[in-house]
NUDOMAR-22379 format. One record per residue (C-alpha): residue in one letter; y, z, x; residue number from 0. Coordinates in nm, 4 decimals, decimal comma. Layout:
<rovexs>
{rovex "A"; {Y; Z; X}; NUM}
...
</rovexs>
This chain:
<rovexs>
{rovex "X"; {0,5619; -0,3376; 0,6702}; 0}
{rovex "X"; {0,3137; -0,1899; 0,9010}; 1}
{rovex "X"; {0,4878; 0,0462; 1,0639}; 2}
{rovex "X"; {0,6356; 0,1579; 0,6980}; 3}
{rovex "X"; {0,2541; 0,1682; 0,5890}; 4}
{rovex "X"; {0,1575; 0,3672; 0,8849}; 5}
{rovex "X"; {0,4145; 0,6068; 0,8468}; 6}
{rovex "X"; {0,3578; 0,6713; 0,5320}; 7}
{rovex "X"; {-0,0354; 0,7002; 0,5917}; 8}
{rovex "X"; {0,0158; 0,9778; 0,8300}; 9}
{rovex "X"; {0,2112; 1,1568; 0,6429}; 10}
{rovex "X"; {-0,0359; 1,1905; 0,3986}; 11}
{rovex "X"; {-0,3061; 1,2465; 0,6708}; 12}
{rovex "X"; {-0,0714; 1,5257; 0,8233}; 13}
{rovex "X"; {-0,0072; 1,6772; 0,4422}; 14}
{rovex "X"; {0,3727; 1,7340; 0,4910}; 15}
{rovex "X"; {0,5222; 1,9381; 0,2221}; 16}
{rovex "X"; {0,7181; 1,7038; 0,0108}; 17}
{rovex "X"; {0,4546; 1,4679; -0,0052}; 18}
{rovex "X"; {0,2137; 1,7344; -0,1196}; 19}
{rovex "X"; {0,4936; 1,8501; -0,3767}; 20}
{rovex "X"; {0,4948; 1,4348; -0,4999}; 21}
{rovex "X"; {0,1225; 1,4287; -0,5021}; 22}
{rovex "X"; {0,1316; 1,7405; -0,7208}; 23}
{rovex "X"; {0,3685; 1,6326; -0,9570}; 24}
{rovex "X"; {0,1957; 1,3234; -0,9863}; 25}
{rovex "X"; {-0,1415; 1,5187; -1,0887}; 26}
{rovex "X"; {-0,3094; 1,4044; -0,7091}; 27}
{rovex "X"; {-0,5320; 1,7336; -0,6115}; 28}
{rovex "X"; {-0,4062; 1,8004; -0,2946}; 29}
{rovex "X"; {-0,7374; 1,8279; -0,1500}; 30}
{rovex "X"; {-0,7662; 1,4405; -0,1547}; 31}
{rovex "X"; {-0,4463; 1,3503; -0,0264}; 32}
{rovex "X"; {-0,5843; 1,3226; 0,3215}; 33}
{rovex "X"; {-0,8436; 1,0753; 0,2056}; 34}
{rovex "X"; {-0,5763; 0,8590; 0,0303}; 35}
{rovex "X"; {-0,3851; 0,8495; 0,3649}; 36}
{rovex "X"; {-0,6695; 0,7607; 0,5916}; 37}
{rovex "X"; {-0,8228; 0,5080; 0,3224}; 38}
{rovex "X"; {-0,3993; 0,3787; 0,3678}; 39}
{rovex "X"; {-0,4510; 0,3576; 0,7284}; 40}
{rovex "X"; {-0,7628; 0,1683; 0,7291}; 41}
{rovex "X"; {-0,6346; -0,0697; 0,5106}; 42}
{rovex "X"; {-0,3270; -0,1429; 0,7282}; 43}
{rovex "X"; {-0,5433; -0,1800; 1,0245}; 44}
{rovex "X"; {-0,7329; -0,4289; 0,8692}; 45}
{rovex "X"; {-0,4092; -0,5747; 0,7182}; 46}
{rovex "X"; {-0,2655; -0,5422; 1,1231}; 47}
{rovex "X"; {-0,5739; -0,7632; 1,2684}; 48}
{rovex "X"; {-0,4953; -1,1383; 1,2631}; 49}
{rovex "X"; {-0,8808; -1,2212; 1,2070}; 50}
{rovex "X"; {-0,8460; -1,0182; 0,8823}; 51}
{rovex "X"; {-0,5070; -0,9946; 0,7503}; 52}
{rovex "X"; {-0,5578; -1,1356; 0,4212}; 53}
{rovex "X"; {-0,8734; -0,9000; 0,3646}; 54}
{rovex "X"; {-0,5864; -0,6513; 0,4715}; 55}
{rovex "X"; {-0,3647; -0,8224; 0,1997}; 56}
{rovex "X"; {-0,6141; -0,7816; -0,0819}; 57}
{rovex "X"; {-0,6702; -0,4417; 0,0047}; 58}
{rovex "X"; {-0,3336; -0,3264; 0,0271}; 59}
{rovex "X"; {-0,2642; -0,5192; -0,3193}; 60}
{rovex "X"; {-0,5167; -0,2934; -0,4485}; 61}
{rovex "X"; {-0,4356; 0,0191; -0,3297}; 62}
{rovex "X"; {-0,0321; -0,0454; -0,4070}; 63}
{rovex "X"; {-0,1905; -0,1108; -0,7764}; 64}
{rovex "X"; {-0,3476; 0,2394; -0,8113}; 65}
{rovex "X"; {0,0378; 0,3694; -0,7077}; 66}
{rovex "X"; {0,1699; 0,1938; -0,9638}; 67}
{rovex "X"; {-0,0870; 0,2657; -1,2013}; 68}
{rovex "X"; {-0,0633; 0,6461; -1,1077}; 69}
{rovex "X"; {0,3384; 0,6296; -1,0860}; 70}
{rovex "X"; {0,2900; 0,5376; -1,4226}; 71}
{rovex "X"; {0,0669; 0,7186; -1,5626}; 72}
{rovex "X"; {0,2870; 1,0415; -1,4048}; 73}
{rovex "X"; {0,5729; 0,9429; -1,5429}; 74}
{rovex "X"; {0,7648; 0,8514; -1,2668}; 75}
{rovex "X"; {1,0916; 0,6639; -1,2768}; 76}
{rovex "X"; {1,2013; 0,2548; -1,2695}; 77}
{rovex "X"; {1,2288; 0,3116; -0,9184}; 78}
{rovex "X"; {0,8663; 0,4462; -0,7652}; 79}
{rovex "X"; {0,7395; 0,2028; -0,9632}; 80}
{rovex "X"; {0,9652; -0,1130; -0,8689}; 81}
{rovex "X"; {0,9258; 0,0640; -0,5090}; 82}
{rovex "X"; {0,5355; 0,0246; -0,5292}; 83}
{rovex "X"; {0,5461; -0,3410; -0,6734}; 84}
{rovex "X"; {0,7825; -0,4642; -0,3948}; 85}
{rovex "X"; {0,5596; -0,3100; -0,1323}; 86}
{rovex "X"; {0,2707; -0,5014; -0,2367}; 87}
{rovex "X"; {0,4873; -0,7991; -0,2723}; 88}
{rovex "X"; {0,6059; -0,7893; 0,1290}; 89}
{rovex "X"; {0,2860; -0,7305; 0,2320}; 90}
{rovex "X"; {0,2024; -1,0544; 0,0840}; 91}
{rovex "X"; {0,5259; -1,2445; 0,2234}; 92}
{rovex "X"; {0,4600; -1,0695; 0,5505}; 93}
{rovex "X"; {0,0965; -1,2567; 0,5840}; 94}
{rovex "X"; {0,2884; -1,6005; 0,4780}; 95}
{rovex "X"; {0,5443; -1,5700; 0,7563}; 96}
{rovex "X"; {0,2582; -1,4796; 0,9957}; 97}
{rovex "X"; {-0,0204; -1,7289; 0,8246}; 98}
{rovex "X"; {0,1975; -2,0163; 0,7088}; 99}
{rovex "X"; {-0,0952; -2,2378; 0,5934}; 100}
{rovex "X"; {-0,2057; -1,9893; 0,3516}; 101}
{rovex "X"; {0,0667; -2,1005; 0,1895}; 102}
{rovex "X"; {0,0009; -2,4714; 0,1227}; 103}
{rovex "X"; {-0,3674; -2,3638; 0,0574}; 104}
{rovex "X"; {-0,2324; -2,1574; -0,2295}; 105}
{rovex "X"; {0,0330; -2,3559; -0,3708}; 106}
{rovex "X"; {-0,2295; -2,6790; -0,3750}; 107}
{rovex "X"; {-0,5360; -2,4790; -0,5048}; 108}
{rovex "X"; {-0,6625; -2,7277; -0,7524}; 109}
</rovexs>
């Protein structure tokens, strides 16, 4: 999942062309699609650091959230959508397979 969120950070960073053409059909200015990317890649670093992964959890489950919410608000198709939701939802199984106690401390929250 990191290197998928990196990747896709820097490509936003960089500006390539089709993702300035998705940003743009999505109604993104394209003059804050840089910003978007490196707000991505901070939140992956955070995400990356074992001291403050699940910080890095939350605030990749809120960023993934304003994709969906833009996805949808663009119209976009089952798929970006679904695509969006299942990110956010291995980020969070990635942090249980590398913080298994989170797990139990979730599941017995009383």
């Amino acid at each position: 999942m990191i290197l998928f969120l990196v990747f896709d950070g820097v490509t936003k960073v960089i500006e390539i062309g089709p993702v300035l053409d998705a940003c743009a059909r999505l109604g993104i200015p394209t003059e804050t699609v840089a910003g978007i990317g490196l707000t991505l890649l901070a939140c992956t670093a955070v995400y990356a650091i074992p001291q403050t992964c699940v910080l890095g959890a939350i605030l990749l489950t809120a960023y993934l959230g304003g994709a969906v919410a833009i996805h949808i608000r663009g119209g976009s198709g089952t798929f970006e959508i679904a695509f969006a939701i299942a990110t956010g939802a291995l980020v969070w199984v990635g942090l249980l397979l590398r913080e298994p106690r989170l797990l139990w401390t979730i599941l017995l929250r009383q």
